[in-house]
VMD Tcl script that draws the C-alpha trace (Angstrom):
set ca {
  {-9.66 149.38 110.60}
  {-11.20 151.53 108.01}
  {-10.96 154.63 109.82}
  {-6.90 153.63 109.80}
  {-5.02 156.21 107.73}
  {-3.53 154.11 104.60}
  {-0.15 154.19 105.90}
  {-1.31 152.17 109.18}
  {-3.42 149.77 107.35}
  {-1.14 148.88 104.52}
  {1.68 148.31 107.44}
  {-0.42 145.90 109.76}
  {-1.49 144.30 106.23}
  {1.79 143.47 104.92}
  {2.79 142.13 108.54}
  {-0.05 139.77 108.42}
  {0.95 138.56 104.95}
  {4.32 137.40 106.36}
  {2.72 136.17 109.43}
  {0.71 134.08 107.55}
  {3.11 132.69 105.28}
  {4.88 131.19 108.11}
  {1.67 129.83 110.10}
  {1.49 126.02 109.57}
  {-1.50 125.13 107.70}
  {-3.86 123.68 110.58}
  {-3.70 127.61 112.58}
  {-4.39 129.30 109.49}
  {-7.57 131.10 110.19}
  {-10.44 129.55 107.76}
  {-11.00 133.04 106.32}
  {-7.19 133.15 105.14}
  {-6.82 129.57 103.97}
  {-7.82 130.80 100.17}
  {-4.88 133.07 100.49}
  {-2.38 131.46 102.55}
  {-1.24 129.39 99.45}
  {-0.36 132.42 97.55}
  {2.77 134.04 97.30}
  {3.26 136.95 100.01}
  {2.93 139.81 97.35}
  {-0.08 138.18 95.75}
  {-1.05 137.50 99.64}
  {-0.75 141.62 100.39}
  {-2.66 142.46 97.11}
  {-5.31 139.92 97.25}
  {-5.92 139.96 99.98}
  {-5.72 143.17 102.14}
  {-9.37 143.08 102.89}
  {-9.29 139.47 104.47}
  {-5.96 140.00 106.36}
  {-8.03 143.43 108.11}
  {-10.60 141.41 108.50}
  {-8.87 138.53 110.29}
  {-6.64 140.92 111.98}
  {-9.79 142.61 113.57}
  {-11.63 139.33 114.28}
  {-9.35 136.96 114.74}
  {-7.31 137.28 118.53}
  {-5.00 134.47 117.52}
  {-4.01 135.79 114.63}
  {-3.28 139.11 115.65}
  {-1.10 137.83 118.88}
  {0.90 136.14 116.29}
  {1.32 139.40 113.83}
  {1.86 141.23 117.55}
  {4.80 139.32 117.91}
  {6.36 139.60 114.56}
  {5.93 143.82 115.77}
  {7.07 143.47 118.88}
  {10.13 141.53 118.34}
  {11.11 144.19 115.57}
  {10.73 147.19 118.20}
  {10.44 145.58 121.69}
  {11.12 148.99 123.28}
  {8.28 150.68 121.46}
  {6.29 147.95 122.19}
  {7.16 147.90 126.19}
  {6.39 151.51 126.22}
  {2.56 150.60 124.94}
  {2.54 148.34 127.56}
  {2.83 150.29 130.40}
  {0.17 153.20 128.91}
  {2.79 155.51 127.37}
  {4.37 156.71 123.61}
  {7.36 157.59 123.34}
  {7.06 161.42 121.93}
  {10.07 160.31 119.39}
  {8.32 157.55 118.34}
  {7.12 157.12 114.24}
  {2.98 157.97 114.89}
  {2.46 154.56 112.07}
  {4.78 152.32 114.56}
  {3.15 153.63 117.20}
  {-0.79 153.16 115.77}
  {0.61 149.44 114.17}
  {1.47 148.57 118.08}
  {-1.59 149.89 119.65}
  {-3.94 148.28 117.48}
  {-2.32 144.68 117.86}
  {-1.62 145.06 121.38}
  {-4.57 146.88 122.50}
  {-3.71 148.14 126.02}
  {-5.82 150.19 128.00}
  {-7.07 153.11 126.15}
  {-5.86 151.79 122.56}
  {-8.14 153.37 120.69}
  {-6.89 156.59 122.39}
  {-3.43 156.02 121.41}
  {-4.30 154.84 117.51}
  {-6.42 158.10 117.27}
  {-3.71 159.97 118.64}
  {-1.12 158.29 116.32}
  {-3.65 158.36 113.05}
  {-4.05 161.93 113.54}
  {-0.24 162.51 114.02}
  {0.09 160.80 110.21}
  {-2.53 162.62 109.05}
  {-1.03 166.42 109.51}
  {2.34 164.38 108.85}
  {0.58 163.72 105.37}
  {-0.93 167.32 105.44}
  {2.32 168.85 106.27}
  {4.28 166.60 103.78}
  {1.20 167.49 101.21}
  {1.33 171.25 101.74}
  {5.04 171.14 101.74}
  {4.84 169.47 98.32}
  {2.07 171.57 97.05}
  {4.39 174.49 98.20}
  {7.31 172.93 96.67}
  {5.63 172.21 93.42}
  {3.55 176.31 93.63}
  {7.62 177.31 93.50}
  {8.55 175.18 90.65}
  {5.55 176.21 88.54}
  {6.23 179.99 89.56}
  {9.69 179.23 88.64}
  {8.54 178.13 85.12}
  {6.22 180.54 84.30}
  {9.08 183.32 85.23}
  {11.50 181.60 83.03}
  {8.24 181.11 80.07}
  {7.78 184.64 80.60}
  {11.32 185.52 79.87}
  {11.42 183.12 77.02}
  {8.45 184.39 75.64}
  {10.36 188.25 76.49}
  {13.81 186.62 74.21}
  {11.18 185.14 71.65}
  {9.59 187.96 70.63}
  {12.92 189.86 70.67}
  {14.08 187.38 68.50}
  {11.21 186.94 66.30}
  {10.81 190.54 65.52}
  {14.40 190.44 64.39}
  {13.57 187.31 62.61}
  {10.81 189.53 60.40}
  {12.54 192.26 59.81}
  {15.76 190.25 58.47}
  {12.79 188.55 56.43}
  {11.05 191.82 55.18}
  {15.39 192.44 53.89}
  {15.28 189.33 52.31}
  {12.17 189.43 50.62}
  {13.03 192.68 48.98}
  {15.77 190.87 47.80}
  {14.56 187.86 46.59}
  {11.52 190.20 44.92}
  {14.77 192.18 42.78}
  {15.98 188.71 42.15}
  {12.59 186.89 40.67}
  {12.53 190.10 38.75}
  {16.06 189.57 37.03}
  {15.40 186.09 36.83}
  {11.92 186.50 35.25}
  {13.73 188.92 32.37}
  {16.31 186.95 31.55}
  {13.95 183.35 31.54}
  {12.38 185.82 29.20}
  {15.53 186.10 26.97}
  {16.08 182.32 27.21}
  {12.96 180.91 26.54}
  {13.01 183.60 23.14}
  {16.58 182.39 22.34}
  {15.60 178.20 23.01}
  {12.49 178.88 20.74}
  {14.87 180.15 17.81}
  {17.10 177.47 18.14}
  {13.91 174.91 18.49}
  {13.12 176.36 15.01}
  {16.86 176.45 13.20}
  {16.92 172.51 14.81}
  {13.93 171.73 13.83}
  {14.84 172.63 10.21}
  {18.15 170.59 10.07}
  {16.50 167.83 11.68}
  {14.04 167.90 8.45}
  {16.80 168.22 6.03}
  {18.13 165.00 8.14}
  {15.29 162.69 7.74}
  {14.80 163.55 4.19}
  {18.39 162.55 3.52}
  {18.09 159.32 6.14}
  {15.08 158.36 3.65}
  {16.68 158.85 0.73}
  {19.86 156.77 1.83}
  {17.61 153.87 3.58}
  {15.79 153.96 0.49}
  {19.22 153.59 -1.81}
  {20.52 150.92 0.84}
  {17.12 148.98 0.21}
  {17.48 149.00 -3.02}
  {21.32 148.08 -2.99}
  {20.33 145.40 0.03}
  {17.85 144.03 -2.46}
  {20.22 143.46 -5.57}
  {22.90 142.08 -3.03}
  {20.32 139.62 -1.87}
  {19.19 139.05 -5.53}
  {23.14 138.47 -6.49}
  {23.69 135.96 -3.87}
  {20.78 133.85 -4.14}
  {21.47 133.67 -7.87}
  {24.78 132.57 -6.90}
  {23.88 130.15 -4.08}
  {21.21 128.79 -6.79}
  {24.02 128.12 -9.08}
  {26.90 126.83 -6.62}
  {23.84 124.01 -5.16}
  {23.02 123.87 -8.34}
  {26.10 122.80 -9.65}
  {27.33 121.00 -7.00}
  {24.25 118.67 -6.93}
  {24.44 118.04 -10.90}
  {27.85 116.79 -10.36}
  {27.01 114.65 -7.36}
  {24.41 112.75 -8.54}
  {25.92 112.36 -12.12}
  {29.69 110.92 -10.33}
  {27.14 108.80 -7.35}
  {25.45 107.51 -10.70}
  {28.59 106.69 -12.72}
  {30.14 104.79 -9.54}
  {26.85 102.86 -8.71}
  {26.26 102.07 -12.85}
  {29.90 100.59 -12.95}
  {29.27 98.61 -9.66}
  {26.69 97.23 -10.41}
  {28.05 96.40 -14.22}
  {31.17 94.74 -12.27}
  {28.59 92.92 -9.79}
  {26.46 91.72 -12.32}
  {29.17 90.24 -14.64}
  {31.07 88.73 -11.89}
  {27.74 87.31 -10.75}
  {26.79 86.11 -14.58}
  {30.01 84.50 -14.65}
  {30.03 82.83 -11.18}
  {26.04 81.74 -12.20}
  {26.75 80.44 -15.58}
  {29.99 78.80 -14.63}
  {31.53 79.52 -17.63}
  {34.92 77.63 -18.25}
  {37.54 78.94 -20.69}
  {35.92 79.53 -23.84}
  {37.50 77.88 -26.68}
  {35.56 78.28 -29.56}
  {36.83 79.87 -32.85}
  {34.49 81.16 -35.10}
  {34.81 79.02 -37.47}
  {33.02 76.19 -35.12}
  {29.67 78.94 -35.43}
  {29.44 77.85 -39.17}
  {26.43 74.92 -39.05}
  {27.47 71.56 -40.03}
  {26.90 67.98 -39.63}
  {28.79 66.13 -37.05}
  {29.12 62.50 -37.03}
  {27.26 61.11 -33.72}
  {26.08 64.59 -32.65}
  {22.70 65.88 -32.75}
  {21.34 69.22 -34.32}
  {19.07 70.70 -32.09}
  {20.00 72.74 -28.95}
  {17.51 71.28 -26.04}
  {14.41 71.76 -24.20}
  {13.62 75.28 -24.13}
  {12.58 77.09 -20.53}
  {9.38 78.61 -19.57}
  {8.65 82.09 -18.91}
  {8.55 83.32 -15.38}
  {5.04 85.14 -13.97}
  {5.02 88.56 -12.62}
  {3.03 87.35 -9.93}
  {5.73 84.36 -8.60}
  {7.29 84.79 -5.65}
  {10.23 82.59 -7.36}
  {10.58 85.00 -9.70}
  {11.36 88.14 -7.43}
  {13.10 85.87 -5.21}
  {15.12 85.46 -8.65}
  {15.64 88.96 -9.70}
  {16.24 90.21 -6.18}
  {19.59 87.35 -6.34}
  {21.16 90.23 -8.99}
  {23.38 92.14 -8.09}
  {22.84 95.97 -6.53}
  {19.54 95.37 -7.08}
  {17.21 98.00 -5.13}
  {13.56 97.20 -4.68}
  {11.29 99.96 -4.13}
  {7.99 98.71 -2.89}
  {4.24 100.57 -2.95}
  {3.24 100.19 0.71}
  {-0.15 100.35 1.08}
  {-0.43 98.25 -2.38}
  {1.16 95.29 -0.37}
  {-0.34 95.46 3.00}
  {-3.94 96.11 1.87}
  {-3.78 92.86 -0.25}
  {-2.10 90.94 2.69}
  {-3.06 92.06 5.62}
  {-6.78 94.58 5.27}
  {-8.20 93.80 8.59}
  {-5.37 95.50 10.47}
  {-4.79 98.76 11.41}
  {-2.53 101.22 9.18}
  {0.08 101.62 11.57}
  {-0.05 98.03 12.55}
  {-0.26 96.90 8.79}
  {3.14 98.96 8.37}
  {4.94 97.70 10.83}
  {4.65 94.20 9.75}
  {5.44 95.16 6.18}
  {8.71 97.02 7.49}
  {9.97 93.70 9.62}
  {9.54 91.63 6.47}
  {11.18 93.72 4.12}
  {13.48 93.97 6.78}
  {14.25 90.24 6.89}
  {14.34 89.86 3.07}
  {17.38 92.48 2.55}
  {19.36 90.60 5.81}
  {18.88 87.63 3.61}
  {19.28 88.53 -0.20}
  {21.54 91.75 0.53}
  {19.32 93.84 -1.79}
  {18.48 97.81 -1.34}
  {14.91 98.02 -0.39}
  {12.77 101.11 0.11}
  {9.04 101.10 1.20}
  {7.16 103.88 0.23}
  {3.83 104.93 1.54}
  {1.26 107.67 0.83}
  {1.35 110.88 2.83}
  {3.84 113.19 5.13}
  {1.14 113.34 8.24}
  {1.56 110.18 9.67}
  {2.29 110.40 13.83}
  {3.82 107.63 14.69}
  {6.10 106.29 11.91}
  {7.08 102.40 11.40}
  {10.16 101.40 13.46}
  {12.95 100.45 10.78}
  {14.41 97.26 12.27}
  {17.93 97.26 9.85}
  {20.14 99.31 7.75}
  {19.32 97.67 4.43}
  {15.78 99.15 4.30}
  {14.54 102.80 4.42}
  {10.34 104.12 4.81}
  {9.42 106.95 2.72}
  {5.68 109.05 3.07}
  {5.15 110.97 0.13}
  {5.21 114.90 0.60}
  {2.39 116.84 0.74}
  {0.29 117.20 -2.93}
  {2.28 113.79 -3.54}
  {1.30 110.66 -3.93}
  {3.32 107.69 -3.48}
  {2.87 106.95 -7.02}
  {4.60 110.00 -8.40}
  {7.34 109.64 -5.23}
  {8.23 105.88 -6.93}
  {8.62 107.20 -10.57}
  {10.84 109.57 -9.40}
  {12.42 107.20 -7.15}
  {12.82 104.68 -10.42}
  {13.95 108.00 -12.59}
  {16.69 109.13 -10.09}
  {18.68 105.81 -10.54}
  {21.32 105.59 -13.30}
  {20.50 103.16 -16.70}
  {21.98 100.25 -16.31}
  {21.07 99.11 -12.63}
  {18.47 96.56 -11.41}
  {15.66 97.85 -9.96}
  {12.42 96.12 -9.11}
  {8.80 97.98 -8.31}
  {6.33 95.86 -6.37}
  {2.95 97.27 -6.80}
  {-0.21 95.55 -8.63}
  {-0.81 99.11 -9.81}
  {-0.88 99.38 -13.66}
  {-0.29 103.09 -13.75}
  {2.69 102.60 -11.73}
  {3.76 99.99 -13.84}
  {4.02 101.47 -16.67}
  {5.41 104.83 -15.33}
  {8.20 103.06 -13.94}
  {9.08 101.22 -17.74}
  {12.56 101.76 -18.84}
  {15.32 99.34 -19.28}
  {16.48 97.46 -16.20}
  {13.46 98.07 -14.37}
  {10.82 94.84 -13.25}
  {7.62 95.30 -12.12}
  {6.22 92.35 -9.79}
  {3.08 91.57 -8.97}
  {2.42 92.45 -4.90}
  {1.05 88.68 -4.69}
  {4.57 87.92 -5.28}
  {6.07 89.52 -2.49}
  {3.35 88.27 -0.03}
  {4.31 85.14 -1.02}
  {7.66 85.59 -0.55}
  {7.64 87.44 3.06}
  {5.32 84.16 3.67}
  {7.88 81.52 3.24}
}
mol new
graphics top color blue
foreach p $ca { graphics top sphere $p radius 0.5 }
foreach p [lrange $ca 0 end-1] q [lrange $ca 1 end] { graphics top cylinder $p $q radius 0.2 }
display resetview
């Protein structure tokens, strides 16, 4: 089959593909069984070279693709039979047929046939090698007369450019002059501007300078007179929130001498203050009291009973006495919730005052009758009490726990007590 023009072979191949698509599995020649499983497209590209092969070898196999033939050209394939061609007959058909059949003098008739297709193929070759020497004549006639039109048109092309350029060298010219003129007349101006533009910033400084100046005394004027408006506003509220607390507590604290003294009616007339002897009466006036210690927690429990009393405690002067083990914050916190307790019971103003502004994590104030203080920074909480003790008006209670004889006697006026801190320890431990 190899001496089988390509035409021939590639016909009896694809009949053997469908041939052996529809051979049942058991007469599939064992050479094709690989292939028989594949689709017949796959079957005719795989495997050409084992369909030949069986086709060639195998006399079962061929019978059956000599049928699928015949039955598609029986007269063609009764002509074979008896010896003879047809002389109308395709030379492939005829060289498919012989091959399968394989008459008397077969290889006669395939020769005959092969070398029909092959000056078919010449003649169809030379015909298209003809067809395509026209076309490419035809090409390079109609390149040549492009190339004619080209150069027709390109030498027009120049000399329209040559005109141009002429031109455009006239107009670069003119152009170059007056860019000449413009650049001259631009630098003159660039000088005249540059001038006035001087002048300007000389007269911008000299007006930010007299705004600055102006700004200045503006911002001098209104400070002055912010200073004076706070000033006087906060002169006049702290001298009326003095006069209003000094008269409450006066009211308070008569009301409250009154209600503690029980005092009836009075009904003595001064002549009853002149000393005489009384039948049945005796002269002296009673047992006489004792004096209470700083350092008695009766005694604070006493003066914390007046009324509008504030007491202004030195923190750390308390809690280092009571409670030195603990930690700061902790020792605070405890100090806070008793102080806390005390004004819920005795209705007094307290305020706990500690030593510095740093602290991070500030004692939680458990009511509204009790306020912690830190003193500023470059304060101590010394100073922060006197002033504290100096703010409030003469007249009103106020009472500075602290064991601290500098505070003590920095907070000395009339009206204020100083209490031991023993005295409060006691009294947060009832």
């Amino acid at each position: 089959m190899s001496t089988l023009p390509d035409a021939v072979r590639a016909r009896l191949v694809a009949l053997g593909s469908d041939v052996l698509g529809s051979m049942p599995a058991a007469e599939v020649p064992r050479v094709l069984r690989p292939i028989a499983r594949f689709a017949a497209a796959k079957r005719a590209r795989l495997g050409a070279s084992a369909i030949a092969s069986a086709l060639d070898t195998e006399a079962g196999f061929r019978r059956r693709v000599l049928d699928a033939a015949s039955a598609a050209d029986p007269a063609l394939a009764k002509a074979l039979e008896s010896g003879s061609a047809p002389a109308a007959a395709d030379p492939v058909d005829v060289a498919v047929l012989a091959y399968l059949l394989r008459p008397d003098g077969w290889e006669t008739m395939v020769e005959t046939a092969a070398a029909s297709v092959r000056r078919g193929d010449d003649e169809g070759r030379l015909t298209r090698e003809a067809a395509a020497a026209e076309r490419l004549r035809e090409q390079l006639e109609a390149a040549r007369a492009s190339t004619r039109e080209m150069r027709a048109t390109m030498r027009a092309e120049i000399d329209r450019l040559k005109a141009e350029n002429t031109m455009l060298r006239r107009r670069v010219q003119e152009t170059r002059e007056r860019l000449s003129e413009a650049r001259q007349q631009e630098q003159d101006e660039q000088e005249q501007a540059g001038r006035e533009l001087a002048e300007a910033r000389a007269a911008l400084r000299a007006a930010e300078t007299e705004a600055r100046r102006l700004r200045a005394r503006l911002a001098d004027t209104e400070a002055a007179l912010e200073a004076a408006r706070r000033s006087g506003r906060a002169e006049r509220g702290l001298g009326t929130a003095r006069l209003a607390l000094l008269l409450d507590t006066l009211g308070e604290a008569a009301a409250g001498l009154r209600r503690e003294l029980a005092l009836p009616a009075s009904t003595l007339s001064p002549a009853d203050t002149v000393e005489a002897a009384v039948p049945g009466s005796p002269l002296d006036g009673g047992a006489v009291g004792r004096a209470r210690a700083a350092d008695e927690p009766g005694y604070l429990d006493e003066l914390l009973a007046l009324p509008r009393v504030h007491l202004i405690v030195d923190g750390y002067n308390v809690t280092k006495a009571a409670w030195p083990a603990m930690p700061l914050d902790a020792q605070r916190s405890r100090l806070a919730q008793g102080l806390a307790a005390v004004s819920a019971r005795t209705g007094a103003e307290v305020t706990l005052v500690f030593d510095g502004a740093d602290v991070t994590v500030p004692p939680p104030v458990p009511g509204s009758g009790i306020r912690v203080r830190f003193s500023p920074t470059g304060q101590t909480a010394d100073e922060l009490i006197r002033r504290m003790v100096r703010a409030e008006p003469q007249g009103r209670p106020v009472v500075v726990v602290s064991s601290d004889r500098e505070v003590a006697e920095g907070v000395r006026r009339p009206g204020v007590r100083s209490v031991e801190s023993v005295a409060l320890i006691g009294l947060l431990g009832r």
